[in-house]
N, C-alpha and C positions, 0 to 999 in steps of 0.2 A: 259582297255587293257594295259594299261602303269604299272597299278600294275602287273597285272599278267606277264609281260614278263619280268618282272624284278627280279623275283623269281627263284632260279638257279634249282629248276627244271623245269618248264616250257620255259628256255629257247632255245628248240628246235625248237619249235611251232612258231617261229618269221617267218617261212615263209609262215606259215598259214596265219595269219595277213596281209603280206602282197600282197600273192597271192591271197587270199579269196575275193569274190564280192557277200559274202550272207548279207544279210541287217540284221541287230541283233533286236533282239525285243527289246524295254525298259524298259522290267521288265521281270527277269526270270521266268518261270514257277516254279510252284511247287507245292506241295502234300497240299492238304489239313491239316487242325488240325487233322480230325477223322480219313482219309487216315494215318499219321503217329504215332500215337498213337496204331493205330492196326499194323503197320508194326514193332514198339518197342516191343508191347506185344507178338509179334511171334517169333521176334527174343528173347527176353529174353527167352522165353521157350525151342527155339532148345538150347540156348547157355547163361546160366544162369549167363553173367555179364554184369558190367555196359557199357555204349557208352562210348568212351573217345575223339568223336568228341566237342570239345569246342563250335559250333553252327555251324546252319544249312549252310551248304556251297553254298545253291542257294539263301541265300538269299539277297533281294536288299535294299537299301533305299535312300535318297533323305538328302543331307546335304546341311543344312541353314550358312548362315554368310558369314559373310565379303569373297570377295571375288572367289566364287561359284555362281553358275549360279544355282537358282530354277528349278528344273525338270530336271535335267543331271541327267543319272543313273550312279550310282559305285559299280560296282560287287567285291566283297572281296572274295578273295582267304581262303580256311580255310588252319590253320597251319596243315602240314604232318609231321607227326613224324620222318619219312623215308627220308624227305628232308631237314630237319632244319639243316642247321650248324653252330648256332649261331652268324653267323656274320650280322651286317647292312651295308645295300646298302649303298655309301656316295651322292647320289643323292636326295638334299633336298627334303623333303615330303611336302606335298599339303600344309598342313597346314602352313609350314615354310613360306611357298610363299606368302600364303595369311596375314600372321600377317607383312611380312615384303614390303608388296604392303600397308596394313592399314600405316605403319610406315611411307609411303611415303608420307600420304597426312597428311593436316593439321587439327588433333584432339588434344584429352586432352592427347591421351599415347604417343605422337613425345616428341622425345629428352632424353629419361629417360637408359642411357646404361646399369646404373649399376642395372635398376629393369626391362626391358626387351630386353636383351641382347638373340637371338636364338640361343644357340647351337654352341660358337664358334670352340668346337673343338666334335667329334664322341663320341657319347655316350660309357660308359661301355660295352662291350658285357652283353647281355641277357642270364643267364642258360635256359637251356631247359624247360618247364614247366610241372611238376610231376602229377602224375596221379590222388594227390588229389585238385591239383590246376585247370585240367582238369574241374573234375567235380564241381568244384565253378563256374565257367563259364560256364559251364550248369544249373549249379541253374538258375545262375544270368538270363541266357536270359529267361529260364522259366519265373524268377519272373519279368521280363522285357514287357513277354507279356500279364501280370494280370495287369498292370501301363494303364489306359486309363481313359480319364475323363468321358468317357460315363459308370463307373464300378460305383456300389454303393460304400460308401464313406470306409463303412468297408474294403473292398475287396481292395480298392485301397491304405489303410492304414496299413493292413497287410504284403499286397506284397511291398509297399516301407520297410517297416521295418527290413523286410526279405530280401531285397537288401541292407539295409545300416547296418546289418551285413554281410554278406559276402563283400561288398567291405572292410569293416573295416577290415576284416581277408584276405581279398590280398593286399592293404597297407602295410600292416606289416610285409608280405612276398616279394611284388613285387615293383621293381623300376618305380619311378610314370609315367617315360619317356614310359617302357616299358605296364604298365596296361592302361593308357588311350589313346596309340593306338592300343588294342588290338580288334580286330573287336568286339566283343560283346561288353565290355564296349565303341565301338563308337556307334554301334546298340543302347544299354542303354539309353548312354548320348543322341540323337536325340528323341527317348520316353521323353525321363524326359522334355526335355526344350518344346515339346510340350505339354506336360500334364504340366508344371508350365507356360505356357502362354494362355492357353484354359481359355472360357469365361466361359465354364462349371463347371471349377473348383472352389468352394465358400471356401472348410475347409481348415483355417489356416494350422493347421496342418498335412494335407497332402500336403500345398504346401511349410513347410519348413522343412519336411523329403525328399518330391522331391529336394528342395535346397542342402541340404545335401551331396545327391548323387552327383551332380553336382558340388558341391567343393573338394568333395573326387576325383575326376575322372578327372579332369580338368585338364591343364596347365595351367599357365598365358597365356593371349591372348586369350585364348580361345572362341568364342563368350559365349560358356555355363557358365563359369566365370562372365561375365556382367547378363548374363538373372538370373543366383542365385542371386546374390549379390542386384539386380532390386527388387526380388520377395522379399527377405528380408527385405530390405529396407521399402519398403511399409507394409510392416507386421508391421513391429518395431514403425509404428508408433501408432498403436494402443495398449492404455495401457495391455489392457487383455491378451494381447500375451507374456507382459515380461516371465511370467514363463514359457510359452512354450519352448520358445528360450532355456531355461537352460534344461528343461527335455529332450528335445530334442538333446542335445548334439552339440547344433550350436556355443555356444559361442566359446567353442575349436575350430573349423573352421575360424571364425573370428581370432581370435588370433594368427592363425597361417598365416593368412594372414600379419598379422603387423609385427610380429617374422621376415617374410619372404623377400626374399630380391622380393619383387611383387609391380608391377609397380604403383605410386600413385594414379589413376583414382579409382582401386577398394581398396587397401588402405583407401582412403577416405570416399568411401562407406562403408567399415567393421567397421571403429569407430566411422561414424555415426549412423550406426545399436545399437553399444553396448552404443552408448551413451544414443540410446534412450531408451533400454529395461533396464537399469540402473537407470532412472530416479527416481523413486519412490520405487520401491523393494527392500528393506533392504538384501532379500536372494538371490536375484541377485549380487546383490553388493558387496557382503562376498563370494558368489562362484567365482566373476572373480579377487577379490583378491588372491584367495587361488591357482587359475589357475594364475598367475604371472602377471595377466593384469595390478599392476602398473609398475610392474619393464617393460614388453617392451614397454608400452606407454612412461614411463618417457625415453626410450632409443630411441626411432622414435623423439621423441621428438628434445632430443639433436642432434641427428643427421641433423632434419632439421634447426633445428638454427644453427649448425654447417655452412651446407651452406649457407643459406641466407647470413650469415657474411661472406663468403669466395668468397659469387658474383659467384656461380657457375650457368651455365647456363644451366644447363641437363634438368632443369626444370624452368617452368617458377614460377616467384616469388606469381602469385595470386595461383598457384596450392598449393606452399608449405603454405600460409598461409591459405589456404581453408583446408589444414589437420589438421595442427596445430589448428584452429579452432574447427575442430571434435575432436580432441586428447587431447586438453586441456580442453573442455567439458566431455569429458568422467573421466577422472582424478577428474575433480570437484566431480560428483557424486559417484569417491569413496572415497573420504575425508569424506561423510555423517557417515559409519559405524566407530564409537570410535577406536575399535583396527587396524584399517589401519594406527593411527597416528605413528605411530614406522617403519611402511615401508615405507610411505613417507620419512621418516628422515634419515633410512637407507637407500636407494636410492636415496640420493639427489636431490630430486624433485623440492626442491623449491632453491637450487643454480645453479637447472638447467634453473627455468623461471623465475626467481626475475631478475638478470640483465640485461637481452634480452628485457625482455615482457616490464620493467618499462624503459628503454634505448633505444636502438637498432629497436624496435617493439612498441614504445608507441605511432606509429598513426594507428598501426592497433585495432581498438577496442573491435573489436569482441574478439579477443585473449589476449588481456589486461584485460574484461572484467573476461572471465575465469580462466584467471592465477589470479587476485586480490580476487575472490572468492574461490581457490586456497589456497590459502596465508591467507587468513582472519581464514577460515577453521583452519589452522594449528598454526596462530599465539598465541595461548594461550600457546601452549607447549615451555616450557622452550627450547626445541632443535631446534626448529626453530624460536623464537628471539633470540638465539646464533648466527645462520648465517646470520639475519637480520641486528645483533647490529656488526658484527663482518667488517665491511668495512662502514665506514660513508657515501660511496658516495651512498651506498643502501640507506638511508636515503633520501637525497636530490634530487637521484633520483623517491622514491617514494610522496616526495612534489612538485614535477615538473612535476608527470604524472598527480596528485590530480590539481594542475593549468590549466594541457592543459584541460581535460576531466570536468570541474565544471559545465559547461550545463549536464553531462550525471547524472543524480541524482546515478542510479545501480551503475557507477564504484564508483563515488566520495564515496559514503555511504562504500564500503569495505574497498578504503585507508584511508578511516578518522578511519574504525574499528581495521584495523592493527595500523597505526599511536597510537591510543587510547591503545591498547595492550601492544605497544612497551614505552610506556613512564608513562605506569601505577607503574610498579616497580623499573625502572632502573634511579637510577638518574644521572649516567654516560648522558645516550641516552636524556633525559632529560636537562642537559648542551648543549649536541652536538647540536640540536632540537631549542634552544630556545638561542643561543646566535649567531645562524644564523638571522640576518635581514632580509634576503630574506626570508626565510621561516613564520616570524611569520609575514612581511606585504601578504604572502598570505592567512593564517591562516588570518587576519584580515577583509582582501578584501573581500573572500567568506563569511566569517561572514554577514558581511553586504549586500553582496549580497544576500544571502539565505533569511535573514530580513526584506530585503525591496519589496523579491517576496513573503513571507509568509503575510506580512501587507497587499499586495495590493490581495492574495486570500480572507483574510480574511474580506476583503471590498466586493468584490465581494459575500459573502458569505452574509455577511448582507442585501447587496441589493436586492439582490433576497430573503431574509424572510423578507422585508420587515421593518429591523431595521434602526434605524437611523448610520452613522458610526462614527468617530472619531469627536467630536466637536470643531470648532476650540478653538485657546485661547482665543479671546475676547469673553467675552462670551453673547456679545449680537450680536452676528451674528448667522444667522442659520446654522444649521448644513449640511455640505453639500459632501455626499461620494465624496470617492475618485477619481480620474479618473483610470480606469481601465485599460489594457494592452491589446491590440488586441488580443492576444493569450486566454486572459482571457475569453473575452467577446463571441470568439468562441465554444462555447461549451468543456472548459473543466472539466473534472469531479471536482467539487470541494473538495468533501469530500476526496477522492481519494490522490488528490495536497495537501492537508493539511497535510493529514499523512503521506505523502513520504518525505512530509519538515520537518515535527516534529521527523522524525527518524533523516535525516542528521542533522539536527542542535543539535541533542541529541550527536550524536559522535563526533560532531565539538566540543561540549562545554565540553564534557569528555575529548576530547584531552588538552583543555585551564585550564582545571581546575585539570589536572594533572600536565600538567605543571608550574603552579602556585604553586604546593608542592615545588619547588626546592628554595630556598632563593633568589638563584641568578639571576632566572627568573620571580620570583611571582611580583616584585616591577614595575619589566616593563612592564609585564602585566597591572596589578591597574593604571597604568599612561595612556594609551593609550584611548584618545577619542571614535576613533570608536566603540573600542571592547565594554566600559563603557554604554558608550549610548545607545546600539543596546540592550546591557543586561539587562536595565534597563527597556524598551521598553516593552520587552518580557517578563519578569514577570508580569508586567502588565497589558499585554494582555490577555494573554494566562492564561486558566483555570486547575486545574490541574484535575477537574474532564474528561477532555477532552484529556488533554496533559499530561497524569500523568507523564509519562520517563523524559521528557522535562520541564517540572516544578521542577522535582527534581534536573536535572543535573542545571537547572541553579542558585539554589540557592546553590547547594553546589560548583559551580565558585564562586559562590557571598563571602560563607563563605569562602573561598581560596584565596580571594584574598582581603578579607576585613580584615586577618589575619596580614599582614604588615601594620605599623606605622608610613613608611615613607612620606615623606612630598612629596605631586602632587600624594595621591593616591584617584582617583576620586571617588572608590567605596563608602570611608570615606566620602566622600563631598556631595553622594547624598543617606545617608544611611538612613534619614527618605522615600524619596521615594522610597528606598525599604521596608522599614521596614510594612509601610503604605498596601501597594500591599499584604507584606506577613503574616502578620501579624494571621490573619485570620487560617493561613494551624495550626496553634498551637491546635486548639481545633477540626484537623481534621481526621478521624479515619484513617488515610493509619500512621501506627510507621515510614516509612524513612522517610515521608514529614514533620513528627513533630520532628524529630530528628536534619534534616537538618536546619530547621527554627528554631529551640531551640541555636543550635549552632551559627548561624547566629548572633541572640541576644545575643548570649555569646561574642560575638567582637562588637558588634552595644554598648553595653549597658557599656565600659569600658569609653566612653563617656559623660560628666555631662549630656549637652544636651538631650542626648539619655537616659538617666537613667528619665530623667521629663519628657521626651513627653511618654516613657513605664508607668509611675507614670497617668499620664494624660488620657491617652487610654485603664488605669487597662491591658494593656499588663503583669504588675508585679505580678497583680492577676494570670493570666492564667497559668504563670512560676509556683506561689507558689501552684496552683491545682495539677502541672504537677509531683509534688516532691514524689505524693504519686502513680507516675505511675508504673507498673508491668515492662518496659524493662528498661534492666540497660543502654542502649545506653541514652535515652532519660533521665532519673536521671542526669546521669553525665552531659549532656551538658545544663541543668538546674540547678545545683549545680554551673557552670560555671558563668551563669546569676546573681544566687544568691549572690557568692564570690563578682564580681563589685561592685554590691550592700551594699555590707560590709565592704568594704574598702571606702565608703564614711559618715563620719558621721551625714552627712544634711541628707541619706537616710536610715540611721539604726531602724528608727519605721519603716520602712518597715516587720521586722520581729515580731514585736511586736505585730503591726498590725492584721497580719494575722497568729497571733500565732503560729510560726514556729520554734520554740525553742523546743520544744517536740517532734517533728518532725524529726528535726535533729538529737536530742539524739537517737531517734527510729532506724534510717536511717544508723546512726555510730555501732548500734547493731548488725544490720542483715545486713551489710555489709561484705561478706566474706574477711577472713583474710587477705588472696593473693589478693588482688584484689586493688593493691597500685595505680592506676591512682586514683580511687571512692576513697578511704580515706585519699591520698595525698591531694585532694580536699576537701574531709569535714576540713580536719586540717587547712586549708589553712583559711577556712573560719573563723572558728575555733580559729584561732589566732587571725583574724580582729574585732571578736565580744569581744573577751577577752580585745584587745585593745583598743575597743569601750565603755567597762564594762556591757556590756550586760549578761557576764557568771556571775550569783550569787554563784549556786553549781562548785568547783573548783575543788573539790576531785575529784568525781566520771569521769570527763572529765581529769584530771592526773592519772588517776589508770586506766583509758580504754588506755590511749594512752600511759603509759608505758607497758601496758602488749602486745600490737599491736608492740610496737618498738623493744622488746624484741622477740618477735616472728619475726619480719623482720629480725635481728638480725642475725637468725642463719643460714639463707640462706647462703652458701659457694660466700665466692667473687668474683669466676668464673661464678657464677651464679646468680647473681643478675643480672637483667635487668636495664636498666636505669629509671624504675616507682619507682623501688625498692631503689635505692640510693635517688632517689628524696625526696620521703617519710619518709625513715629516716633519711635523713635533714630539712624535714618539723616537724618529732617528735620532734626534738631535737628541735628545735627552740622555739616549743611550749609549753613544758615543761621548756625551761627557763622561757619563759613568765611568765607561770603559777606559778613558785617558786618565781617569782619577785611579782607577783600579790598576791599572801599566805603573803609573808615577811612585804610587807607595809600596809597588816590589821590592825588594830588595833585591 
C-alpha cells in the first residue's frame, strides 16, 4: 500500500486506504496461464499489435533477505505510460532500509563507506522506457516463467540463456539503479535465487547462467549478490567447470566486481572464484589476461596495501588481508602463461608487492607465500631483476623474510629461487649480497639447519629398511642409528621430506655457489666452517642417482670455491674427501655430473698430493678415457686436469703412459678454429710438454699453431673476446718455445 500511494497517480485514493475496513487477500487473484493466452490471441486478432504492458500488474511475490519478513505480500504497481513523469520519490526505498539496518549490526560488510555507501545523493532522473524496451521486459518475464527447477534441464537452459541476453541488451541501454528496481527484473531476480538455491537443481551450468542474471541485475547489498557469488564459488571449486566459467561469460562479471568500487565481502569472493578456475587452464588464464584481469587485480591490490599502511579503519585489517590473500593468488596463476611476463612488468606488479609483502606484510604468510611465487615466477626476466636489483634494501629485505619464514619449506624454496636468479649474473648484486655479514651468517645457519633435518630423515629412512645408519668412528663400536626427532618418528612421509629438502638445499647451494663466482666473496665463503662441513657431509651422503639436482649443484659449490688459492681455504684441506666421494660420477652417464667432477679435478689436481692419490686410484686413467669424449664441455675440463699434469715433471709419463700424444695432435685437429678457450688450453699444455721434451715432431705443432694464430689474428680488436687475447698470447709464447727448441738441436 505504501508503494502504491506514493505514486502520483494514485494519490487520490489515500482515503480509500484510510477509510476502507475490507480485509485484503494475501495473494491477488488472477487469470490463469490458458485463460490469458486466449485473451492475448483475441485481442491480437481484433487489434493486430503487440501489449506494451511491461508485466502482469496483479501480479504478487514474496521477497527474501535481510531484513523482510517471509510471507508479507507486495503488490507492484505496473508502470502507466499516462502517469510517469520521470521523477523519483525521495522517500528511501525498502531495500535502502534494509541494507542500512544490515550495516547496523555486526558482519563482514560494517564499516566499508567508500564500497557501500547507499545513495548519498538522488539518482539521475530515469527516461521514459520505449516501446522496444517495453517489450524486452516482456520477454524477460515470459522467459522468467520457463526459470523452475522442476523444468527439464534443457528447458531451463534455454530460458536462462535467453534472459542473459536480453538483460545484457538493457545493461547497455538502462541505468543499473533504474533496471534492478524494475518490477519484472525484481520478479526475475526472486525466480533466479530460488532456482539457484533449490536442491533440485544438479547442472553446473544452469546454475552459473542463473548466477549470471543475478550479477547483471543486482546492486551491491543486494542479498541476490551474496546467493550468485555463494553458487559460484562452489562451482569454482570443482576443476571441470573452469571452462564453463569462461564460455559462459562469468569471468567479465567477476571482473567487474573488482574493477568496481563493491564492498570487500563479495570482492573476496569474486577472486577467489577466479582464482580457482585459473588454476590449471592455460585458456583461462590467457582469456582473463586479455579481459585486463592483471592490470585491476594489480590496482585492488595497491589500493589495499595503500591502506593497511595508512591504518585506515573502514575496514578491518583480517578483511583486507583475506583479499589480498585471494588477489595475490590469482595473479600467481597468471604469471603461468609466458607472454603475461611484459604485463606484469608494464604494470608494476611486482614494485607493487616486493616491498609490502617482504616488509610491511612479512608476518602475514599466506600473502607472502603468493607474492614470492609471484616474484619467483618473474625473476628470470631481465625487467624484473632491474626493479629487484634497483633498491638494496629489496635485497636484505628479502633475506630477512627467508630468516623469519625457514620452518615454511613453500616460502623459503621461492626466496632462495629469486635470491639464486638475482646473483646468477650480476656481480654488482653479488658484492651487495655477500659482503653483508648478516646475510651470509644466515645463508649459513639455514645451511646447516636444513642438513642436519635432512641427515636425521635420512636415518629415519634407514631404520625403517632396515639398514644399519652412520657408523661411528671407532670402529669397533657398533653401529647405532640416530636418534630420531619426534616429529620424525610421527608419521611423517619420508620419501616426500627428502625431496622437498633436496630441492631447498639445491637453491640454497645455487645461491652459495654463485656467489662464490665473485672474487671478493668466493675466499669467504671457502673459509667458513659451517658451510665446508655440511658440504662435505652431503656429497657424501647423498646419491646422485637419487638426488641428481642436489649432487650436481653441490659439486659445482665445491668446484667454485675450491677455485681460490688462498690460505684457510677449507674446501683445499679436505679435497681428498671430496675427491674420494666423487670420484666415481666421472665414468657416470648423466654429461653435467661428469662435467662438474671433471672440473672439480681440474683444481683438486693443481696439487702434488692430489696429482698421486689420482695416480693411485687410476682417477688419471678415467681423465685420459675421458679426452676422447663427444661434449666439448667435458674435453675442456679434462684437458684442464691433464695441463696440471704437465706442468709437473715427476708426472709427465703420465702421457706416455697412456699414449696420449696422438690424441692430443688429434684433438688440436678438429678443434674448431674459434673456439680459443679448447685451444688456449691445448697450447697451454702444449708448451709444458715441449718444456718437458716430450714434443719430438716440432714442425708440424709450429705450422698448426701459426696458421691458428694467424687466423686469431684477424679478428678486429673491438672484437676479440678476452679467450681470444689469451690465446694469442699463449701462441706466441709457444712459438718462442718452439724456435728456442729448433735452435739448440743439433
Amino acid at each position: 500500500f505504501y508503494f502504491l500511494c506514493t505514486q502520483p497517480q494514485n494519490r487520490k485514493y489515500k482515503w480509500w486506504v484510510r477509510e476502507s475496513k475490507m480485509a485484503l487477500p494475501t495473494r491477488p487473484f488472477r487469470e490463469s496461464r490458458v485463460q490469458r493466452v486466449i485473451k492475448e490471441a483475441r485481442a491480437s486478432l481484433m487489434n493486430p499489435t503487440r501489449p506494451v504492458t511491461p508485466c502482469d500488474a496483479d501480479r504478487g511475490f514474496y521477497m527474501k533477505g535481510a531484513g523482510s519478513r517471509q510471507g508479507t505480500p507486495v503488490i507492484l504497481a505496473p508502470l502507466e505510460k499516462d502517469g510517469w513523469d520521470g521523477k523519483r520519490e525521495s522517500t528511501p526505498s525498502v531495500h535502502e532500509a534494509q541494507v542500512k539496518a544490515k550495516l547496523a549490526k555486526d558482519d563482514i560488510f560494517q564499516g566499508t563507506p567508500e564500497v557501500l555507501d547507499i545513495q548519498k545523493e538522488q539518482a539521475a532522473p530515469v527516461p521514459p522506457p520505449s516501446h522496444d524496451e517495453d517489450q524486452r521486459y516482456v520477454d524477460l518475464n515470459a522467459m522468467a516463467e520457463l526459470v523452475d527447477p522442476t523444468h527439464a534441464v534443457e528447458t531451463n537452459l534455454e530460458a536462462l540463456a535467453k534472459v542473459n541476453t536480453i538483460t545484457d541488451s538493457l545493461v547497455s541501454t538502462t541505468q543499473q539503479e533504474a533496471l534492478s528496481r524494475h518490477p519484472t527484473v525484481v520478479y526475475l531476480v526472486s525466480k533466479i535465487m530460488k532456482f539457484c538455491l533449490s536442491d533440485l537443481v544438479t547442472d553446473t551450468t544452469s546454475k552459473l547462467r542463473a548466477s549470471r542474471v543475478l550479477l547483471k541485475c543486482s546492486l551491491q547489498g543486494d542479498p541476490s549478490v551474496e546467493t550468485a557469488i555463494s553458487v559460484l564459488y562452489s562451482s569454482s571449486k570443482v576443476k571441470q567447470n573452469d571452462l564453463v566459467f569462461r564460455s559462459e561469460g562469468i569471468t567479465e562479471c567477476l571482473l567487474s566486481i573488482l574493477d568496481g568500487s563493491w564492498n570487500i565481502g563479495p570482492a573476496t569472493l569474486a577472486a577467489g572464484v577466479i582464482k580457482n578456475i585459473s588454476e590449471t587452464e592455460e585458456e583461462v588464464q590467457k582469456s582473463l589476461g586479455t579481459l585486463g584481469a592483471i592490470r585491476i587485480l594489480t590496482t585492488v591490490c595497491r589500493e589495499q596495501i595503500r591502506s593497511i599502511a595508512e591504518n585506515q579503519s573502514d575496514i578491518t585489517l583480517r578483511q583486507r588481508i583475506d583479499f589480498l590473500i585471494q588477489a595475490t593468488g590469482c595473479l600467481r596463476n597468471l604469471t603461468l602463461p609466458s607472454s603475461h611476463a611484459h604485463l606484469f612488468t608494464k604494470l608494476g606488479t611486482v614494485s607493487v608487492l616486493y616491498p609490502a609483502v617482504f616488509n610491511s606484510l612479512k608476518s602475514f604468510h599466506h600473502v607472502v607465500l603468493n607474492a614470492a611465487r609471484i616474484i619467483a615466477k618473474l625473476s628470470h626476466t631481465e625487467d624484473c631483476k632491474l626493479v629487484l636489483e634497483r633498491n638494496t634494501g629489496n635485497l636484505t629485505h628479502l633475506v630477512s623474510a627467508l630468516d623469519l619464514y625457514h620452518e615454511n619449506l613453500a616460502i623459503s624454496l621461492r626466496l632462495l629461487y629469486i635470491l639464486g636468479n638475482l646473483v646468477q649474473v650480476n656481480e654488482e648484486t653479488r658484492r651487495v649480497l655477500g659482503s653483508n655479514e648478516e646475510v651470509l651468517e644466515v645463508l649459513f645457519r639455514l645451511f646447516n639447519i636444513y642438513c642436519e633435518r635432512d641427515e636425521v630423515i635420512m636415518s629415519k629412512a634407514c631404520s625403517e629398511a632396515g639398514w644399519p645408519a652412520e657408523v661411528e668412528e671407532d670402529a669397533g663400536s657398533p653401529a647405532k642409528p640416530r636418534p630420531l626427532s619426534e616429529e620424525c618418528i610421527n608419521g611423517v612421509d619420508v620419501e616426500a621430506e627428502v625431496e622437498q629438502l633436496d630441492d631447498i638445499l639445491t637453491k640454497l647451494l645455487r645461491v652459495v655457489a654463485n656467489l662464490a663466482i665473485s672474487p671478493e666473496i668466493g675466499p669467504r665463503l671457502s673459509s667458513e666452517p659451517l658451510l665446508v662441513d655440511n658440504l662435505v657431509k652431503l656429497v657424501q651422503r647423498k646419491k646422485i642417482e637419487k638426488s641428481e639436482e642436489l649432487v650436481l649443484n653441490a659439486v659445482c659449490c665445491i668446484t667454485n670455491l675450491s677455485f681460490y688459492t688462498d690460505e684457510g681455504n677449507l674446501v683445499l684441506e679436505r679435497q681428498m674427501e671430496i675427491a674420494d666421494a666423487c670420484a666415481m660420477l666421472l665414468l657416470f652417464d648423466n654429461i653435467d655430473a661428469v662435467t662438474e667432477v671433471a672440473r672439480a679435478f681440474g683444481n683438486f689436481s693443481r696439487s702434488q698430493d692430489m696429482r698421486s692419490w689420482m695416480v693411485e686410484t687410476r682417477v688419471d686413467e678415467a681423465c685420459s678415457i675421458l679426452l676422447d669424449h663427444s661434449d666439448r664441455q667435458v674435453v675442456l675440463a679434462v684437458t684442464g686436469v691433464l695441463l696440471n699434469f704437465s706442468s709437473d715433471a715427476e708426472f709427465v709419463n703420465f702421457f706416455t703412459r697412456y699414449d696420449l700424444m696422438p690424441r692430443l695432435s688429434e684433438l688440436l685437429t678438429v678443434t674448431p678454429p674459434n673456439d680459443y678457450d679448447q685451444l688456449a688450453t691445448l697450447l697451454k699444455l702444449y708448451y709444458n710438454l715441449t718444456d718437458n721434451s716430450l714434443i719430438s715432431a716440432t714442425q708440424p705443432l709450429k705450422d698448426a699453431a701459426l696458421g691458428l694464430l694467424s687466423e686469431a689474428q684477424t679478428v678486429p680488436i673491438q672484437d676479440q673476446s678476452p679467450a681470444t687475447l689469451e690465446f694469442i698470447e699463449v701462441a706466441t709464447n709457444l712459438l718462442e718455445l718452439l724456435d728456442k727448441t729448433v735452435n739448440s738441436e743439433p
